[in-house]
C-alpha positions in Angstrom: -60.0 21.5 16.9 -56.7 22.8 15.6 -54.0 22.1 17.8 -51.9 25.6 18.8 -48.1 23.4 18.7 -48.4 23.6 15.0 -45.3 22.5 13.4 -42.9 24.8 12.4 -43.1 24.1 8.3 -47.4 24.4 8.4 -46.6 27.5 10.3 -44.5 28.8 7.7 -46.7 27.6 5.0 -49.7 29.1 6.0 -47.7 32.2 7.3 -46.6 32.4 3.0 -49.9 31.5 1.4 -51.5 34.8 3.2 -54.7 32.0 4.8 -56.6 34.2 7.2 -57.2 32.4 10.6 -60.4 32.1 10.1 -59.9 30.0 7.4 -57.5 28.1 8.9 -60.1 27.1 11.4 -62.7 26.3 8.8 -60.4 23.6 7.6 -59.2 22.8 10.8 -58.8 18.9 9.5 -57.1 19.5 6.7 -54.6 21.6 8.3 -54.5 18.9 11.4 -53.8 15.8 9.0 -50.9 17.9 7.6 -49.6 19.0 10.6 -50.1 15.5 11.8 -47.8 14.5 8.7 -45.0 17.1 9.2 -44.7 15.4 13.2 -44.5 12.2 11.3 -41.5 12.7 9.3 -40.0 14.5 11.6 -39.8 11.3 14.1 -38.9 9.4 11.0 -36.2 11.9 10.4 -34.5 11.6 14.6 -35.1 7.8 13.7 -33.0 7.3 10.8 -30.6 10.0 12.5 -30.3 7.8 15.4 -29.7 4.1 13.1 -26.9 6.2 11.3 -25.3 7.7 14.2 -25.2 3.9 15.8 -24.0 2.6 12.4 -21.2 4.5 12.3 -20.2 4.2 15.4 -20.3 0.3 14.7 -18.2 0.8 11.6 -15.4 2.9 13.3 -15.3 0.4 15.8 -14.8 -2.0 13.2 -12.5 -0.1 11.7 -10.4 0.5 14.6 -10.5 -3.0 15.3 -9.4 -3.9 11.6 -6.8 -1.0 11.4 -5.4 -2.8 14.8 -4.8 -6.4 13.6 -3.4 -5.1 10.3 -1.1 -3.2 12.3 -0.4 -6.7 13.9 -0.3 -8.7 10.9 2.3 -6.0 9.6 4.6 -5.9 12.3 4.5 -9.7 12.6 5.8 -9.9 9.1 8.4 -7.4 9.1 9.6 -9.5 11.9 9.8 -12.2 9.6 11.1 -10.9 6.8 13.6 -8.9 8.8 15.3 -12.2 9.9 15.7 -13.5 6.4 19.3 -13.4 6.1 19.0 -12.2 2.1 18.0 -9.3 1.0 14.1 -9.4 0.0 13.3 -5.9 -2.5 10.5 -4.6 -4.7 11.0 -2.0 -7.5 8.8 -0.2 -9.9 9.4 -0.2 -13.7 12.3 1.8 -13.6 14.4 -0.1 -11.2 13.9 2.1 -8.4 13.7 0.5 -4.8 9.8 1.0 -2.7 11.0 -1.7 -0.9 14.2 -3.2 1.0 14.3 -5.5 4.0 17.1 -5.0 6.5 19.5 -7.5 5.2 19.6 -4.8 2.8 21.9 -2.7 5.1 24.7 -5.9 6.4 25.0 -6.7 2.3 25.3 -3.1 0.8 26.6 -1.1 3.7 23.7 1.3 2.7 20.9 2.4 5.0 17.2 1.3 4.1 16.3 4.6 4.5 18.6 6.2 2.0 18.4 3.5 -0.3 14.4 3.7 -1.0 13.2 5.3 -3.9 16.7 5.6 -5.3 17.7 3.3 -9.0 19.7 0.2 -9.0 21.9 1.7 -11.1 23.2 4.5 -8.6 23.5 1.8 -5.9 24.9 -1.5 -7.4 28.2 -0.7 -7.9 30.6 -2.8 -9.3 27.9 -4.7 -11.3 29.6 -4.7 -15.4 28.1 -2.7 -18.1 26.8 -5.8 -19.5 24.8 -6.7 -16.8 23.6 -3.6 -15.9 22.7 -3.5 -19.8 21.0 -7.2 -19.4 19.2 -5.7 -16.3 17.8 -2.6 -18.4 16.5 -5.1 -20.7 14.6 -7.0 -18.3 12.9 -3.7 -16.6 12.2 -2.3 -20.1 11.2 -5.4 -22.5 9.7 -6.7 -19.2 10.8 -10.5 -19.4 9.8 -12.6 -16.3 12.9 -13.6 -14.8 16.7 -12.5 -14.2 19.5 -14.0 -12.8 22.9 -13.1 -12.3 25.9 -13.1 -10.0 28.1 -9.8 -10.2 30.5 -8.5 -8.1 30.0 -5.4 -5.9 31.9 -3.0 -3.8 30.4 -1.8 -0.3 31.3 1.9 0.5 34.2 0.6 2.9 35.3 -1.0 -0.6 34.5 -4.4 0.4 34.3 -6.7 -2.3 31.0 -9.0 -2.2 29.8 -11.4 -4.7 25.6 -11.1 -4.8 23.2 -13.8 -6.4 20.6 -11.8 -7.5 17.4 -13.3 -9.2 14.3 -10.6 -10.3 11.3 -12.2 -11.2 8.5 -9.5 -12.6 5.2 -8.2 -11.1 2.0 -7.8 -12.3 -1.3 -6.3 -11.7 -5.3 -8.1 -12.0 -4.8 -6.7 -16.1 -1.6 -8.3 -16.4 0.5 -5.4 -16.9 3.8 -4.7 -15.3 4.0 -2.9 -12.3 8.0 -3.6 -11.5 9.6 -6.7 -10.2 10.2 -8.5 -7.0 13.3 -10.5 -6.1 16.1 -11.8 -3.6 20.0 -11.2 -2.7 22.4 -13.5 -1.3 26.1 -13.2 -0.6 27.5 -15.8 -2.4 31.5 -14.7 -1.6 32.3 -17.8 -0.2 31.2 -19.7 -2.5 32.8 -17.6 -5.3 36.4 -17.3 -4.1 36.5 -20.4 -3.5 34.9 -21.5 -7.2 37.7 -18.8 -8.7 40.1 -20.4 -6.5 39.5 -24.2 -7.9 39.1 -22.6 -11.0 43.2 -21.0 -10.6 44.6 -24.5 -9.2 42.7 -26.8 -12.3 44.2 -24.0 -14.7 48.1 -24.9 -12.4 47.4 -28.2 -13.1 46.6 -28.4 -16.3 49.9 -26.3 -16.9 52.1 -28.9 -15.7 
């Protein structure tokens, strides 16, 4: 006997194909084994539902729970770095800053924030056209290291010597994608080598 809770797709089906209800009942089990099959899928269909809906509630817990100790993991190295006493920066090929530390600011005088995104050559000032030429070199015919001390004026006009040392940076194909290095002020230590150098040149005078 043909069940009357036929499912809605037989229903529509037999609705389209124009079969009389007599003839639906002449073929009663043909019509209950595909009804039988439409009920089927259809609990297939709330189970899968249900094993997605758990799965991704799984995977945006994980998620949260990854976002969070990355979030961690950041913070606990910005700490880091921003104790280093030098200045720790990453440019792109062009010599643009994506990334200071905040030594950056007691060095330069400069903000982080104003300083990102912005070329060496508008904030290094003070640095001679030579070395800014040697520089340009380095960003353009990408070599894989650079080092140099030039002197530098702070906005207060504050005269600093800086150590700076570039090495380049490289992605899985091995091409350039900017350069990483450090900054230290060496003043100290550079008066004082100019000064030696002034009292040797006195003494060898006399």
């Amino acid at each position: 006997m043909l069940k009357n809770d036929l499912h809605r797709l037989l229903r529509r089906q037999i609705t389209k194909s124009g079969f009389t209800f007599p003839f639906v009942l002449e073929n009663a089990e043909f019509f209950e084994m595909i009804n039988e099959a439409y009920m089927s899928f259809d609990k297939d269909i709330l189970h899968v539902e249900h094993i997605l809906e758990e799965s991704s509630k799984e995977l945006f817990k994980a998620n949260q729970a990854l976002q969070s100790e990355n979030d961690d993991t950041k913070s606990k190295l910005d700490n880091i770095v921003n104790t280093i006493k030098d200045v720790l920066f990453q440019t792109d090929n062009k010599g643009n800053f994506i990334y200071l530390n905040h030594a950056w600011e007691e060095l330069t005088g400069l903000t982080v924030k104003k300083s990102l995104n912005k070329n060496y050559k508008e904030l290094l000032k003070g640095m001679n056209k030579a070395e800014k030429f040697r520089l340009q070199e380095f960003l353009l015919e990408e070599q894989e290291e650079y080092k140099v001390v030039f002197k530098y004026y702070t906005p207060n006009q504050d005269k600093k010597w800086i150590d700076l040392q570039i090495s380049r940076t490289k992605d899985p194909e091995g091409r350039s994608t900017g350069a990483i290095g450090t900054m230290a002020d060496v003043t100290q230590i550079k008066e004082t080598e100019i000064e030696l150098q002034k009292a040797s040149k006195i003494k060898d005078d006399f």
